[in-house]
N, C-alpha and C positions, 0 to 999 in steps of 0.2 A: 816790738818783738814779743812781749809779754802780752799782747791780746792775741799775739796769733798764734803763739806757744795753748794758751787758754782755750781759743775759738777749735785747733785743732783737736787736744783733748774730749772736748765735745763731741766732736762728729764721730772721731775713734768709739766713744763709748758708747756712743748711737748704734753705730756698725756693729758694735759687740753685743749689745743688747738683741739686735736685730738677727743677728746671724742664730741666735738663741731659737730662732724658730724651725731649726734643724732639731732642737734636744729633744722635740717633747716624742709622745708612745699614745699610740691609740691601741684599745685591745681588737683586734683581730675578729672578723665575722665570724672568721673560720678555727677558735681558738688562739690563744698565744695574742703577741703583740705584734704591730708595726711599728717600726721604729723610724722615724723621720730621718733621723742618723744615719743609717743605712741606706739613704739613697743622697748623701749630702752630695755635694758636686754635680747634682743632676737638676734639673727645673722638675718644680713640684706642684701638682694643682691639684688643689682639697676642696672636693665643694660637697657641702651639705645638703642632703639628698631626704627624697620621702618618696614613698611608694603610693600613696595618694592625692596626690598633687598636681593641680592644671601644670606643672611644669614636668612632670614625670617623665614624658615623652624626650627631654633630653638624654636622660639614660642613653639613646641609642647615639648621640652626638657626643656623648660621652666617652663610650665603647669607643666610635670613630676617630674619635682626636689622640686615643690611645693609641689605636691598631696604627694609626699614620706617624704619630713619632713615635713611641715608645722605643723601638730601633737605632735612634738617634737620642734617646735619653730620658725621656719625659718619662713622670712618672705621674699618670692619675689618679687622686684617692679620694672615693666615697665617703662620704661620710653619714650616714643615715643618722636622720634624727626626729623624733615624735614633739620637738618641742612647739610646733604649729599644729600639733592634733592630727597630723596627717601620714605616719607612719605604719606599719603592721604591728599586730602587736609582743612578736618576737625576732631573733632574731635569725630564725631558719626560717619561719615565715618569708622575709626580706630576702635572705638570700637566695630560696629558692623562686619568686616572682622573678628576680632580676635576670637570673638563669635563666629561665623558662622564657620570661618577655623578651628580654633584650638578650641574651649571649652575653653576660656581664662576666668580664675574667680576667679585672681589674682589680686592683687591690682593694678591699670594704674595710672600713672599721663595722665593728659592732654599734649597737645602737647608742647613741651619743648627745648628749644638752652643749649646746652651742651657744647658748646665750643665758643669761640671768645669774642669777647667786651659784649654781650647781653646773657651770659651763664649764667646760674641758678645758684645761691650758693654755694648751695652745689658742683657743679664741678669747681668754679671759686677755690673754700676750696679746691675740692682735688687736683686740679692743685697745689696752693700756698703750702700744708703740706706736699704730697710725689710726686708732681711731673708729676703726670697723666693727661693725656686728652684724652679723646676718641679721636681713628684714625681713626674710623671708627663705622659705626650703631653694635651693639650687643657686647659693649665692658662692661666689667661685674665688678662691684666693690663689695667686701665683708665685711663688716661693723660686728665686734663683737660686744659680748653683752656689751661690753665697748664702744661702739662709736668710737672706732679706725678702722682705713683701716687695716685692717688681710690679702688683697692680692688683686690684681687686674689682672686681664686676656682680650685678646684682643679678636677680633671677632672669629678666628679661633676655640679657644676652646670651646669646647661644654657645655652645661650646665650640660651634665648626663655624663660630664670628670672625670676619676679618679682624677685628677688634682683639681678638683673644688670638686666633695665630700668630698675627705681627707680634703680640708681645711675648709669644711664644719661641718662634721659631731663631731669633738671634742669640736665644739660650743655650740651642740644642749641639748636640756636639756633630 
């Protein structure tokens, strides 16, 4: 009874720790902050974004995975970041490419370090919980309505992947 009183504990404080990746706040392209918080209960996919990048063109797979659920719940969040050398080099710069290129009018953070000594929170969290770091720009994390990591995928997979809808769409409300 006493290992499974224990082994429980464990998983609980797993789930608690996990769910923690609802708390964190990214500042805003557009001013102010986004708060993760504010979309808890929803499925959340943050993926680290560069405006000069052989992957850039997902921008528009991006937009689309949006425009198809967001109706039903998803919330997609950019996150721009110059830590591969390959971003603008501000943040209205950014904003406005993504406008202009793709119709982007999804939610952006401002511009953001994702990996190393100077990484944002929340990816410093998802490095320490399951182990992830972006290897490169356009790497995709999937956040249920629980605040937990549901899967993570690298730059290659696309946003409008079978791979990423299925693990999508039994989230959605």
């Amino acid at each position: 009874m006493m290992k499974w009183m224990t082994l429980l504990a464990a998983i609980l404080a797993g789930s608690a720790a996990l769910a923690g990746m609802t708390s964190h706040r990214f500042a805003n392209i557009d001013g102010g902050e986004l708060d993760l918080g504010d979309w808890a209960g929803r499925p959340i996919l943050v993926v680290n974004t560069a405006s000069q990048c052989g992957f850039t063109y997902q921008y528009e797979g991006l937009q689309k995975l949006y425009d198809t659920y967001k109706d039903r719940g998803l919330v997609v969040l950019a996150v721009p970041s110059d830590d591969f050398n390959q971003e603008l080099a501000t943040a209205e710069e950014v904003k406005d490419f993504c406008e202009i290129s793709f119709g982007l009018d999804m939610p952006m953070a401002d511009i953001t370090h994702v990996r190393g000594p100077d990484a944002h929170p929340f990816y410093r969290d998802l490095a320490d919980q399951v182990g992830f770091v972006p290897g490169w720009n356009f790497n995709k994390v999937l956040i249920g309505p629980d605040g937990t990591v549901v899967a993570t995928w690298g730059s290659r997979v696309r946003p409008m992947s079978g791979t990423v809808t299925k693990a999508i769409e039994p989230l959605l409300q």
